[in-house]
C-alpha positions in Angstrom: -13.6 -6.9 11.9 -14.1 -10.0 10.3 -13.0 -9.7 6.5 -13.3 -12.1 3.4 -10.8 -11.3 0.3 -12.8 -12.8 -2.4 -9.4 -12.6 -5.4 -5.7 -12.9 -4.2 -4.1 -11.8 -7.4 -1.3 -8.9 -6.7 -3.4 -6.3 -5.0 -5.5 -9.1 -2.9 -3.2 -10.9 -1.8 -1.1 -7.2 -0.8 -4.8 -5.6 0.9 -5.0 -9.3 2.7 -1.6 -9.2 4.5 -2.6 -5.1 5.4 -6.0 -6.0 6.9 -4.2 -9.1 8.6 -1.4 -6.8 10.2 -3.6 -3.8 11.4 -5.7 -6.8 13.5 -8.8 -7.9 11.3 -9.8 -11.5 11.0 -8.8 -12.3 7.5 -10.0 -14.9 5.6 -9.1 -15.3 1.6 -10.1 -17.2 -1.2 -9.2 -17.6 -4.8 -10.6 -19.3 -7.5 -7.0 -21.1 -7.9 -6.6 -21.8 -4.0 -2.8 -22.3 -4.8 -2.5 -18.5 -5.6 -4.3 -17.8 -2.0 -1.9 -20.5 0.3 0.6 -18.4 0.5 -1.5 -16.2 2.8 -2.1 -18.9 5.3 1.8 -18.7 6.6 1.0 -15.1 7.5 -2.0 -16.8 10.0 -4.6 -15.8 7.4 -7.1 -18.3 6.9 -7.2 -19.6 3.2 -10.5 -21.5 2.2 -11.9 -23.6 -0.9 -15.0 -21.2 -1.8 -16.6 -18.0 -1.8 -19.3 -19.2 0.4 -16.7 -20.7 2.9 -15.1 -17.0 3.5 -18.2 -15.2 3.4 -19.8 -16.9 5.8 -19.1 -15.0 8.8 -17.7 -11.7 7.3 -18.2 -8.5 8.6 -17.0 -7.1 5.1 -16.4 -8.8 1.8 -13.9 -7.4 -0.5 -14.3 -8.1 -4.2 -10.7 -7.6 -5.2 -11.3 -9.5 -8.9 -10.3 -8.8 -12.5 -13.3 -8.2 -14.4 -17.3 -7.6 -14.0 -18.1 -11.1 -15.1 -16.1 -12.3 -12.3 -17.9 -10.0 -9.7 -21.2 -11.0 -11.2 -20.4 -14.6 -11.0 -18.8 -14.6 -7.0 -21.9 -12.6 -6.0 -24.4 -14.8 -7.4 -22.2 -17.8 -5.9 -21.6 -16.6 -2.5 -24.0 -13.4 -1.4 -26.9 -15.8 0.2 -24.2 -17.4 2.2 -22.9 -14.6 4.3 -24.8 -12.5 7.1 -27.3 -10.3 6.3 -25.4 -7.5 8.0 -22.6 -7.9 5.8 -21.4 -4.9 3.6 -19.9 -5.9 0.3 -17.2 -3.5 -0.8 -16.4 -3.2 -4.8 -12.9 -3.1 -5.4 -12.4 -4.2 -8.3 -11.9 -2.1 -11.4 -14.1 -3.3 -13.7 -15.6 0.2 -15.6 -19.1 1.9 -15.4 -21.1 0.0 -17.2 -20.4 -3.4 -15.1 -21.0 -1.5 -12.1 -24.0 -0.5 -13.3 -25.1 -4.5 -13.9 -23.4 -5.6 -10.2 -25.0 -2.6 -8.5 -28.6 -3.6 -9.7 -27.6 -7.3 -8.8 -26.4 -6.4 -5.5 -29.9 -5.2 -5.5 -31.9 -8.3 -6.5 -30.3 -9.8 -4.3 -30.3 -7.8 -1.2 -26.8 -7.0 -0.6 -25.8 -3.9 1.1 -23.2 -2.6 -1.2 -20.6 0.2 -1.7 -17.3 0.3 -4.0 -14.1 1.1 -2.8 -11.6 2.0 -5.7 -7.5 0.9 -5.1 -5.1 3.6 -6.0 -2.2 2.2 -6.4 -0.3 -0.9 -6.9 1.9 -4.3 -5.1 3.9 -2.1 -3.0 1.4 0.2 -1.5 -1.2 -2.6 -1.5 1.5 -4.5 1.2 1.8 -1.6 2.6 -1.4 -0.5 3.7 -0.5 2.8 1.9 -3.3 2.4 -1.1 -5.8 6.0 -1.6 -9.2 4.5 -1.4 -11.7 5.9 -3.7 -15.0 5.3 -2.0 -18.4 5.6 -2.9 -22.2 4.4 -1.9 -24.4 5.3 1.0 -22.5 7.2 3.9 -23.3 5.4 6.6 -21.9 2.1 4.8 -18.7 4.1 4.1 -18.4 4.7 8.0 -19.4 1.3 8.5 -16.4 -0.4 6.8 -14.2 2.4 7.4 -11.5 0.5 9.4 -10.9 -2.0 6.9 -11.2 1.3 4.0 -8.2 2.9 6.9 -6.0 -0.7 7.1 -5.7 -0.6 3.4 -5.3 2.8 2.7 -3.2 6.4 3.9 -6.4 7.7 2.9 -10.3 7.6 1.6 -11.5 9.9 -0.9 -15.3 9.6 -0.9 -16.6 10.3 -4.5 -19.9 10.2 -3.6 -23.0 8.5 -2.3 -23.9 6.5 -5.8 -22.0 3.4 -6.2 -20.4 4.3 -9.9 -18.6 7.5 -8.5 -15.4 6.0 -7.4 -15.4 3.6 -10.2 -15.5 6.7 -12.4 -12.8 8.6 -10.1 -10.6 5.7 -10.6 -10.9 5.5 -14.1 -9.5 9.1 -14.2 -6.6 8.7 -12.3 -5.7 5.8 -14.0 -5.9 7.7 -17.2 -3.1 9.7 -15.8 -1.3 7.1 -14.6 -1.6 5.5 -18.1 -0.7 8.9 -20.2 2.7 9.6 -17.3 4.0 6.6 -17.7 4.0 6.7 -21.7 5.0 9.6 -21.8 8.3 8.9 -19.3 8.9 6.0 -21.8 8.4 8.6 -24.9 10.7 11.0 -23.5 13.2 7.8 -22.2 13.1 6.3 -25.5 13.3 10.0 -27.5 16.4 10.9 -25.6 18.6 6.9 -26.5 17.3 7.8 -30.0 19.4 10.9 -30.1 22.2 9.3 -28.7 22.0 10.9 -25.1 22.2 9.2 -21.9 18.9 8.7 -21.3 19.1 9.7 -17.5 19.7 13.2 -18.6 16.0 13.4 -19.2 15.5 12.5 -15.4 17.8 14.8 -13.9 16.5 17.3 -16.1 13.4 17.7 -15.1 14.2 16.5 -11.3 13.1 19.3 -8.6 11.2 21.6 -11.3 7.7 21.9 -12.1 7.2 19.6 -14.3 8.5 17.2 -12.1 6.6 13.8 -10.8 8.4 11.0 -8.5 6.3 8.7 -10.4 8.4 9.2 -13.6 11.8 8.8 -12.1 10.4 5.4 -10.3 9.1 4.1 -13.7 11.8 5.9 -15.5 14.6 4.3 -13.8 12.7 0.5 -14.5 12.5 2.0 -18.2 16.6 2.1 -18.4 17.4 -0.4 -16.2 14.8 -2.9 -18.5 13.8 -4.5 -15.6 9.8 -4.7 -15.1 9.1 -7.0 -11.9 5.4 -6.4 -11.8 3.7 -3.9 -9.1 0.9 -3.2 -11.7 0.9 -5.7 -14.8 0.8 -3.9 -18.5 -2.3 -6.1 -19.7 -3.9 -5.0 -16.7 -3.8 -1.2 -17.3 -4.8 -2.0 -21.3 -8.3 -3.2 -19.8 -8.5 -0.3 -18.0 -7.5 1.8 -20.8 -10.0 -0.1 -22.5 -12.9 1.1 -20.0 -12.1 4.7 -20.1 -12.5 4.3 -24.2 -16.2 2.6 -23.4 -16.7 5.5 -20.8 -15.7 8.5 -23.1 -19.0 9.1 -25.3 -20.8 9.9 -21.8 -18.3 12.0 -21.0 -18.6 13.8 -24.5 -14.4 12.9 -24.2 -13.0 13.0 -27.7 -10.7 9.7 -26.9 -7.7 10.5 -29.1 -5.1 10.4 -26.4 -6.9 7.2 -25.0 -6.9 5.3 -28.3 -3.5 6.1 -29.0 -2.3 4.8 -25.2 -4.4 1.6 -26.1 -2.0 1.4 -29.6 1.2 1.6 -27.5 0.3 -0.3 -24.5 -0.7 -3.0 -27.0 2.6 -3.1 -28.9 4.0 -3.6 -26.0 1.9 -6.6 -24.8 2.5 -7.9 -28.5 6.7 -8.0 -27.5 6.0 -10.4 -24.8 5.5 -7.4 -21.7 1.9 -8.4 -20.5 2.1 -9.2 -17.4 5.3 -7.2 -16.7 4.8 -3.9 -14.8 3.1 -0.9 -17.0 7.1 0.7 -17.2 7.4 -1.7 -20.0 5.5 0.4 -22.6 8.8 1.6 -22.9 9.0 -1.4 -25.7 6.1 -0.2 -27.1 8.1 3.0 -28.8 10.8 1.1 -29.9 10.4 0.2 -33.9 10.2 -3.2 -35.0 
C-alpha cells in the first residue's frame, strides 16, 4: 500500500523504516525535513509538505506530538490526498482532542480511524508495536496491513474513534506508575546502603515480577537513559489521563503524584532522556 508518515520524530521515523521493510511504498514528511532525510537512505521517499506525501496515499499516518499539530496537518493536507484515502490517528494526543479532530475529520470529509502505538524506539523499528485500534470496522480491515507491518498485534477497542485513544491512555498509566515505582524501589534500596540490584534479583522469576522493570531498572543503575520513550513525552501523557479522570469518576491521586516526580525529574535536566530517568526524580535535592 501506498503510505504517508506525516511526523518522523522517534516512533515515525521507527513505524516508517517497518512499513518500508514489510514492502509498502513509504513516503515521510516532517515539519523539520532534516529530522525526516535520514529516511531517504533506507529508499523511503522524504518530501517538503504534507500535501506532497499525501497525495497519492493509500493510508496517512498522523504520527505527531500533540492535537494542535493533528488539527493543523489535517486542515493543511486532507483536500490534497485521494478521496479513498483512510487517515489513521496515531498520535497520542488524549480524549478531548480526539474529540475536536474526529469532528474535523468530519467537516472535512475524511475517512478516519485511530490507531494507538504501544510501545516505544525499539519495537517501533521493529515492527513489534501492539496497535490499539479503533473506528468503523471495515476501515480497520482496510488498513490492516500497514496496522500488521507496525505491530505483533491489533487490539480493536472499538468502533468509535476515542476508544483506543482511551485504551492507550490506560496502559500508559501503567507504564508511567511501573517505571516509578522500579525507580522508587531502585532508589529505596541505594538509600539503605544495599546493592541496588538485589531489588532485581529479588523479585526476578516470582509473581510480582515484570521484564519491564529489570529493562528500566538496569538503565536506572547503570544512569544511562538513551531515549526509546522521552520523560517529557510521558509527563504530557500523564498530563491527559489527569484531564481524562473526572469522566472516569478516577480519584487522580496516584496520577498527580506521577506528574510531581516525572516533573522533578524533567526539572534535573532528564526531559528528553528515556522515562527510566524518573529515577532522579526520587533523589533529594
Amino acid at each position: 500500500m501506498r503510505v504517508a508518515v506525516l511526523g518522523t520524530g522517534i516512533m515515525g521515523q521507527g513505524v516508517a523504516r517497518s512499513l518500508h521493510r514489510e514492502g509498502h511504498e513509504v513516503t515521510a514528511w516532517n515539519r523539520t525535513r532534516e529530522r525526516a532525510e535520514p529516511l531517504a537512505a533506507d529508499g523511503i521517499t522524504v518530501v517538503d509538505t504534507a500535501e506532497e506525501a499525501v497525495a497519492e496515499a493509500d493510508v496517512v499516518l498522523l504520527v505527531l506530538f500533540d492535537g494542535d499539530a493533528v488539527l493543523e496537518v489535517l486542515d493543511a493536507a486532507a483536500q490534497a490526498g485521494p478521496a479513498s484515502a483512510v487517515w489513521v490517528q496515531a498520535s497520542t494526543i488524549g480524549l478531548e482532542a480526539t474529540s475536536r479532530v474526529v469532528a474535523r475529520a468530519d467537516e472535512l470529509g475524511v475517512d478516519l480511524i485511530e490507531a494507538m502505538m504501544l510501545g516505544t524506539k525499539k519495537p517501533a523499528a521493529d515492527g513489534k508495536l501492539v496497535m490499539l485500534a479503533a473506528g468503523p470496522t471495515a476501515l480497520v480491515e482496510r488498513v490492516a496491513p500497514v496496522l500488521d507491518a507496525m505491530g505483533a498485534k491489533t487490539v480493536t477497542a472499538g468502533d468509535r474513534v476515542g476508544a483506543g485513544t482511551a485504551l492507550k491512555l490506560a496502559a500508559n498509566a501503567w507504564i508511567a506508575s511501573v517505571t516509578a515505582a522500579t525507580a522508587q524501589s531502585i532508589a529505596l534500596a541505594e538509600g539503605l546502603g544495599l546493592d541496588p540490584q538485589l531489588f532485581l534479583d529479588a523479585i526476578s522469576g516470582g509473581q510480582s515480577d515484570t521484564p519491564y522493570a529489570h529493562v528500566k531498572g538496569a538503565s536506572m543503575i547503570a544512569g544511562d537513559y538513551p531515549a526509546q520513550f522521552a520523560l517529557d513525552g510521558l509527563r504530557k501523557d500523564i498530563d491527559l489521563m489527569r484531564a481524562a479522570a473526572p469522566g472516569a469518576s478516577l480519584d487522580p491521586t496516584l496520577l498527580d503524584a506521577l506528574a510531581e516526580v516525572f516533573a522533578a525529574a524533567s526539572e534535573r535536566g532528564h526531559g528528553g532522556d528515556d522515562i527510566a530517568a524518573v529515577r532522579a526524580g526520587f533523589t533529594a535535592s
